[in-house]
Structure formats: structure tokens, C-alpha cells
N, C-alpha and C positions, 0 to 999 in steps of 0.2 A: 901263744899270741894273746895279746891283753883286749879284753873283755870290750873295750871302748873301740880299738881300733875293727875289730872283728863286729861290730855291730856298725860301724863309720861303711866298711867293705857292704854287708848282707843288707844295709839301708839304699846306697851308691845302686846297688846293681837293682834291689825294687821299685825305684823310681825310675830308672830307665824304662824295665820294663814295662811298668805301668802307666807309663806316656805311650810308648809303643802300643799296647793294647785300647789304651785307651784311643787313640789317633783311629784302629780297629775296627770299633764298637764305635765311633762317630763316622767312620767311612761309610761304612753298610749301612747303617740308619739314613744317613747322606744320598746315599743314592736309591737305598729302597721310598725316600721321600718323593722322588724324581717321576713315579711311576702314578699313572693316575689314581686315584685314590680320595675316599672323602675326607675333608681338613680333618674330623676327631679323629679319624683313625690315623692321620699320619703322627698326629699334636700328643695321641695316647702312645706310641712308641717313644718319642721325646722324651715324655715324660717319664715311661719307664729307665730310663736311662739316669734321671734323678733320684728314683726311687730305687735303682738298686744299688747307688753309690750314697744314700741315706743322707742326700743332701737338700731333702726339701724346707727346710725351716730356711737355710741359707737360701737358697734361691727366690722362696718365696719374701723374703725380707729385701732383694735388689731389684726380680723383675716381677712386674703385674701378672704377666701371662705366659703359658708354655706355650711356644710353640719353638719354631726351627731355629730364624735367626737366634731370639734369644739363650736358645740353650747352647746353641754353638759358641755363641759368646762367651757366656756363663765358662762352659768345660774345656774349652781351646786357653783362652788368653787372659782371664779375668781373676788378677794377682793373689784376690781374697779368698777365692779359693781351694788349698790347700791340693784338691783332686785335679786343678786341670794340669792340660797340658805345660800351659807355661811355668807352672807352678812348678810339678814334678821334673820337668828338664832345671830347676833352679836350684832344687835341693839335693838332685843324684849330682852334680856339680860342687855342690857345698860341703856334700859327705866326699865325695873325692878331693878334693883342697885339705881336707882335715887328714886325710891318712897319707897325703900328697907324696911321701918320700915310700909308702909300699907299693904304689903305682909305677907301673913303667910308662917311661915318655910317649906313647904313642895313646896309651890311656889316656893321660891326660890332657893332654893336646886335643883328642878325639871328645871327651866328654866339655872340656872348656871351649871349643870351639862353639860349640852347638851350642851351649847356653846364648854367648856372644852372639851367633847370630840368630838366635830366635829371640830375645828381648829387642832387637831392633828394629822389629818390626809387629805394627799393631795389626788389630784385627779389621780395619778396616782396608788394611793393604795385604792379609792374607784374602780375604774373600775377592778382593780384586784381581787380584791373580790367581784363582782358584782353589778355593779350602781344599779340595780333593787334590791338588796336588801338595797343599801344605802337610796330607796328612801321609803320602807317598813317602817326602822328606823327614818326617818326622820317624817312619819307618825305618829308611836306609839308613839315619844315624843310629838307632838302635843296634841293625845290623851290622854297622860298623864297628860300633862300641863293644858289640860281640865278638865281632872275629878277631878284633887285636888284643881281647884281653886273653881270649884261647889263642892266638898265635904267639902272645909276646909273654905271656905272664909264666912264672915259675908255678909248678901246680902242686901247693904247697898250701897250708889251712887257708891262705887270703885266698887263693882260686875256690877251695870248695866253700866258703862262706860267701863266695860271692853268686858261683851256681845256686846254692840255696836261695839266695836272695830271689834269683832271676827263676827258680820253677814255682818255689811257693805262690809266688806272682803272679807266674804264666798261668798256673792251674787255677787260680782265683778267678781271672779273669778269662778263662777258656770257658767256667762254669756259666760267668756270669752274660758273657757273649750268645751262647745258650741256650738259655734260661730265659732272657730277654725278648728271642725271635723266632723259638723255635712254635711257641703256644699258636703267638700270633698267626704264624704260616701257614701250622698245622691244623689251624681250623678256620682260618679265611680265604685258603688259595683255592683257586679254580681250576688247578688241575691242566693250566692251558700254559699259553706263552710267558703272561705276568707271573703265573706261579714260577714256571722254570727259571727265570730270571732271580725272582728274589732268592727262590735257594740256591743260585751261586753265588749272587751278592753274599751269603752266607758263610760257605765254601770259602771264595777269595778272601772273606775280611779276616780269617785264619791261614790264608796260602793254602789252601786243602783242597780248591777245584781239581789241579790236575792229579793231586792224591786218591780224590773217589776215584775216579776215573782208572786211574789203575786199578784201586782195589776192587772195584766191583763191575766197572766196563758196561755199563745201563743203566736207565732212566735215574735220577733223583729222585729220592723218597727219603721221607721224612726219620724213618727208620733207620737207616741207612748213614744217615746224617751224624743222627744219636751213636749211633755205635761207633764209626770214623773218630767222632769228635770223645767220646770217653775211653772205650775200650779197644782202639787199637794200638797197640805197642812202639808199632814202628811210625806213626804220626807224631812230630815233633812238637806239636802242640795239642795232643790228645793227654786225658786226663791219669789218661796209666803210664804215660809216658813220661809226663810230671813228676809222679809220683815216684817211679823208676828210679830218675834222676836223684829224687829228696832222699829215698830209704840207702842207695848208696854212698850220697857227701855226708850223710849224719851219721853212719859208719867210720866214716876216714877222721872224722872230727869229735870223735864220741869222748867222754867224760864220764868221770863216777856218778854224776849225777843225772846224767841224759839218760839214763833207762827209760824211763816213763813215757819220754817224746819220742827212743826208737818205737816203743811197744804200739804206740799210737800211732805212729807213722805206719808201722809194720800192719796194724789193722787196716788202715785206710788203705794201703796196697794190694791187700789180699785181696777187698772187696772188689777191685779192679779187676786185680789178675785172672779170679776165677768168677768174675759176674759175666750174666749173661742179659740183654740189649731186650730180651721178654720179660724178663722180672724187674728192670729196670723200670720199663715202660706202664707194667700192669702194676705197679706199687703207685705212678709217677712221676712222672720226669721232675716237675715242679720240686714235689717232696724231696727225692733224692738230691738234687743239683743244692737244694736248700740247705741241709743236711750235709752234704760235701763242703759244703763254701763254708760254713760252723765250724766242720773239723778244721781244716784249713786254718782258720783262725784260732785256731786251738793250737792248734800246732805249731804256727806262726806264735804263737804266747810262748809254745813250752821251748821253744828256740833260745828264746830271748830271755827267758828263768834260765833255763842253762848255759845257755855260752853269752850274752852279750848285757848291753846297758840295762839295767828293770828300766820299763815301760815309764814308770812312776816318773824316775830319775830323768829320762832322756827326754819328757817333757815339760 
């Protein structure tokens, strides 16, 4: 497969999912904002949500202040910046249009639709109609975009570059989902009603409420959370499960020169596979998830040296 179009595929499928995730990661802030709470504390969640997408100069240069309206603005629909939602549904469109003849029709149909009707409408007519269900819809297309490309597509290099695309992503943003609310929770909740609530707003903004629930059939604890969300295997967005994913399509697509990214890859999995959820915790979560989301992006490099466009070039 040529190097351009195999990087057009593994780009295509991470901006979907990182609208997806993203949609996520503003749902749960969204509603854990909803719950009473003093303004800095809801304003410092906000915030962190710029601070871990490393978008503060940008934002500080359009709006005055953090707080809700404007960062929803800012990450949902506001063109300039490359991270939001409308953003990313416009250029997983644009890398699909560029490889448009390896796509099967229901692909593209499915990614070009969504672009068309989410530019058609601004942000002051998604809040009108309710952001939480703009970010429901922005979900199911993701969904959708997934099931036809597993049901329709020949699973041949364009499928596994295009899974890499979509777990490198997932695991980025599973970290960073996290990372972001797990601190907060875990040392502001009170243990009562509001606590239980925010840690399912937590659960859900990953589909994982009725997962604990299976796996462990009792209370929500923060622990517990930790471990679902990295170390269990069979969690479709847990970070071993990512990971799973990455160490097997970079096998099916390996090259003379890809050693180094399996080796790296292979590391990164291990520490999964045989970690345990107390040395996780007692090193910190903070550090680790910090640490995970590095390699990730490391990885995410050594991807892109081996099979696709240099970085340099594709910008």
C-alpha cells in the first residue's frame, strides 16, 4: 500500500475517533457541571479539559475567561481550532475524499454525510436544542462509521491501518478522560448521592456503567474504576484493550523497518497485561496515565516513520 494513502486511512479513522471521544470528555464535564457545586470548581474542570488538549495560548488569545459556555464553544464548533469537534468531523472527511476509491460506498456516504450535516448547523442552534444530545449524535455517527467499515470493508492493510488509527486514539483519549476526573473525584466526593452520580457520569462517558456492573456487581469505588478503565482486557475501551488491538494490526502490517515500534508497542502491552491496579495507584495514577499518553505518542511517531507520510511532510 502506498505510504500516502495508508497515512490518508490511519488519519480518516483518528479524527473520527477523536471527535467521538472528544463529544465524551465534554458530555461528562457537561453534566457533572449540572450538579451543584462552587463556580471555581466547576470553571477548574473546564479548564482542565484545555489544559490537557495543550490548547491554552489558543484559547486564551479568542476568549477572556474559562468557564462552560465558552469552552463548549471553543471544543464543539469553533473552526480555528483544529481539536474541536467540528474541526475533526471535517478533516476525517477530507482524508476520506483523498483515498475516496479504497473506501466502500457505505463509508463514504456515512463519513460525508456527517460532515454535511454538522457544518449546518451553528453552535447556537446545537445548545438550543440540547448540547447533550448534539454529543449523543456525534457518538452514533462514530458508531456508525464503525460498523460499516467492519461490516463492509475488505480486511486487508487499509482495515488494519485504519484500526490503528481508531485504538491509538481510543487509548489516548481513554487516558486522558482519566486523568482529567478521576483526581478531582477521588479527593472531592462525599461518598453520598453526588459522589455516586459523578462516578457514573464517569462510567457512561466511556459506555462502561453497565460493564462495572458486571464485572464487579458493588458499590463504585474509585479503584475499581482505575482498574475497568486500564487493566481489563475485555473492556472495549480500557487501555489493555487498546493496546491488544495496536500490538496485533502492527503485526499484520509490519515492515523491515517497524521493529522498533513493534518492540515499543510490545513494551507498552506488557506493562498492561501483567500490571496490577496497587502499583498503579501507589507509584500514581497522575504519573502513570502521564507516562502512557508519552508513549502513545511515541508510538503514534514511530507509526508514521514506518509506514506513512513524515510528520514534517504531511504538514
Amino acid at each position: 500500500m502506498l505510504s500516502r494513502t495508508a497515512d490518508h486511512l490511519f488519519w480518516m479513522s483518528r479524527y473520527m475517533e477523536r471527535a467521538e471521544n472528544l463529544a465524551r470528555l465534554l458530555d461528562v464535564t457537561w453534566q457533572m457541571s449540572l450538579v451543584p457545586q462552587p463556580e471555581a470548581a466547576a470553571n477548574q474542570s473546564w479548564n482542565a479539559i484545555i489544559a490537557l488538549n495543550s490548547l491554552e495560548q489558543l484559547y486564551a488569545a479568542k476568549y477572556p475567561a474559562v468557564n462552560g459556555d465558552n469552552v463548549l464553544k471553543f471544543m464543539v464548533s469553533d473552526p480555528d481550532n483544529l481539536s474541536s469537534i467540528h474541526s475533526c468531523l471535517r478533516l476525517a472527511r477530507e482524508n476520506a475524499h483523498a483515498v475516496r476509491g479504497t473506501l466502500t460506498t457505505e463509508m463514504w456516504e456515512t463519513l460525508n454525510s456527517t460532515w454535511l450535516e454538522a457544518r449546518g448547523k451553528s453552535f447556537d442552534q446545537l445548545m438550543a436544542g440540547g448540547i447533550g444530545d448534539y454529543f449523543e449524535w456525534v457518538k452514533t455517527r462514530s458508531h456508525l462509521s464503525r460498523g460499516v467499515t467492519v461490516g463492509t470493508l475488505l480486511q486487508d492493510e487499509a482495515y488494519h491501518f485504519i484500526r490503528l488509527g481508531t485504538l491509538l486514539e481510543r487509548a489516548d483519549n481513554t487516558a486522558r478522560i482519566l486523568d482529567v476526573k478521576y483526581h478531582g473525584l477521588h479527593q472531592g466526593g462525599d461518598e453520598g448521592a453526588t459522589d455516586f452520580y459523578q462516578w457514573g457520569a464517569l462510567l457512561r462517558s466511556v459506555s462502561a456503567f453497565e460493564v462495572y456492573r458486571k464485572a464487579y456487581r458493588d458499590v463504585i469505588t474509585p479503584e475499581r474504576v482505575a482498574e475497568l478503565l486500564i487493566l481489563h482486557g475485555d473492556m472495549p475501551r480500557s487501555l489493555l484493550f487498546c493496546m491488544n488491538g495496536v500490538v496485533k494490526n502492527l503485526a499484520l502490517v509490519a515492515n523491515r523497518q517497524s521493529g522498533e515500534t513493534q518492540r515499543q508497542a510490545g513494551l507498552l502491552h506488557s506493562r498492561l497485561r501483567y500490571g496490577r491496579i496497587e502499583d498503579i495507584l501507589k507509584d500514581g495514577l497522575h504519573e502513570w496515565l502521564t507516562d502512557f499518553m508519552d508513549r502513545i505518542y511515541l508510538l503514534g511517531d514511530g507509526i508514521s516513520h514506518d509506514f506513512l507520510v513524515p510528520m514534517a511532510e504531511a504538514a
